[in-house]
C-alpha positions, 0 to 999 in steps of 0.5 A: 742441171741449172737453178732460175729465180726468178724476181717479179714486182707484185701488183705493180700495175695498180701501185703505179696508179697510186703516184698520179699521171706524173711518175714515169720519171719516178718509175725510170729511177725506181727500176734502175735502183731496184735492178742494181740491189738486186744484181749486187745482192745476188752477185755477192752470192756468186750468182748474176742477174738478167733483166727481163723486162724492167718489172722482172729479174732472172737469176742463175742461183745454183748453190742457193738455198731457200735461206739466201732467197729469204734473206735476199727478201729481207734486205730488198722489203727493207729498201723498197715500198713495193714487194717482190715476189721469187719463184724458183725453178731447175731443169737440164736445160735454161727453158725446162727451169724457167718452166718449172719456176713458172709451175710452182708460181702458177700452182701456188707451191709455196716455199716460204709464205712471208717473203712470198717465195714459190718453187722448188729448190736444188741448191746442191747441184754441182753442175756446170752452168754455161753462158754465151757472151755475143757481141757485134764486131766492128759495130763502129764502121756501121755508125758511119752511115747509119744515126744511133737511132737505126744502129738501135733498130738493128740490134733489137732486130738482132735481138729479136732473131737471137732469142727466137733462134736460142730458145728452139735450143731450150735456152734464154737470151738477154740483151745486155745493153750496147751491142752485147747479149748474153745467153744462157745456154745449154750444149745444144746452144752452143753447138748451135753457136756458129750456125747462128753467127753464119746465118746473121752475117749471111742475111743480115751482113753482121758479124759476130763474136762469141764467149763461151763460158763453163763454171758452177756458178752463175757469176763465174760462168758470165766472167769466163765467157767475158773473158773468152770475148776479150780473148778474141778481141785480143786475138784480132787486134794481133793481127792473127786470124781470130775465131768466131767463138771461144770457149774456157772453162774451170 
């Protein structure tokens, strides 16, 4: 069982209107300040954040209840002229929690009225959470031949592929920036894992590595699978035949 929050500015097309035609630099500044409270708000409760798009969060919360959500609310009303609002959601599977945060919101099930909160909550879940942390190895040798701008075209096109393979497995993919991504995953995805690095560096001549990481919380989820990548890159640089995936758990 897996909890998703999800984080969405309300009404933020029109409020973009009210700053005049000169704003997109505002904006840019906005949204990176509003993506690190709310990555260090919810990081403090042991939980990590993905961005979706610059207007929209997702949050493995498990552990939370609807008081963390509120008081997170709070801090961020405080911070910002703009609102937010959360819809929370829980399933077997990443895809079946982002549906059923998307149910509450669109059927108007509200948690808490005042700090616009929909859902439905299971903060006693105990379950464990399992992130994959991919990156490309050797991404380097590609900057010999290719100017940062293709380098960036090949890994949107990655992207691209990675979410649409992960989620027929019910699981969400995030871009992390540089060469890395990370998914939020379920067992299908990860004995999914090596097929997908196969196809990759058959049709595409890319390899990859991946971290697996198994917790009951979000954050030390993310952290093993971090830890799981490092391992194979330490691996590699011994000179040892190194794996493709990895996997540790607690």
């Amino acid at each position: 069982m897996i909890q998703l929050s999800i984080l969405k500015i309300t009404e933020y097309g029109p409020w973009t209107l009210t700053l005049g035609s000169d704003r997109e630099h505002e904006l840019q500044m906005l949204q990176a300040s509003l993506y690190k409270e709310v990555q260090k708000l919810f990081s403090d409760k042991n939980c990590i954040v993905f961005l979706n798009r610059a207007d929209e969060f997702f949050v493995v919360s498990n552990g939370l209840e609807l008081e963390d959500h509120i008081q997170i609310q709070r801090t961020l009303e405080k911070l910002f002229d703009i609102r937010l609002n959360i819809s929370i959601g829980y399933g077997d599977s990443p895809f079946e929690a982002n549906l059923k945060a998307y149910e509450g919101k669109k059927n108007k099930i509200m948690l808490n009225i005042e700090h616009n909160i929909f859902g439905f909550v299971n903060s006693k879940s105990k379950s464990q959470i399992s992130i994959m942390h991919l990156d490309v190895d050797n991404l380097t040798s590609r900057r010999q031949t290719n100017s940062p701008y293709e380098i960036s075209s090949i890994i949107f096109e990655l992207y691209s592929k990675m979410s649409k393979f992960f989620l027929e497995k019910n699981s969400l993919t995030f871009f992390m920036g540089g060469d890395n991504f990370m998914v939020i995953s379920n067992d299908d995805a990860k004995k999914s894992v090596q097929a997908f690095i196969n196809m990759i560096k058959s049709d595409d001549k890319i390899s990859l590595n991946c971290g697996i990481g198994n917790a009951t919380t979000g954050r030390e989820a993310v952290k093993l699978a971090t830890k799981s990548l490092d391992t194979i890159r330490e691996i590699r640089d011994s000179g040892k035949e190194k794996p493709e995936v990895y996997e540790l758990s607690c």
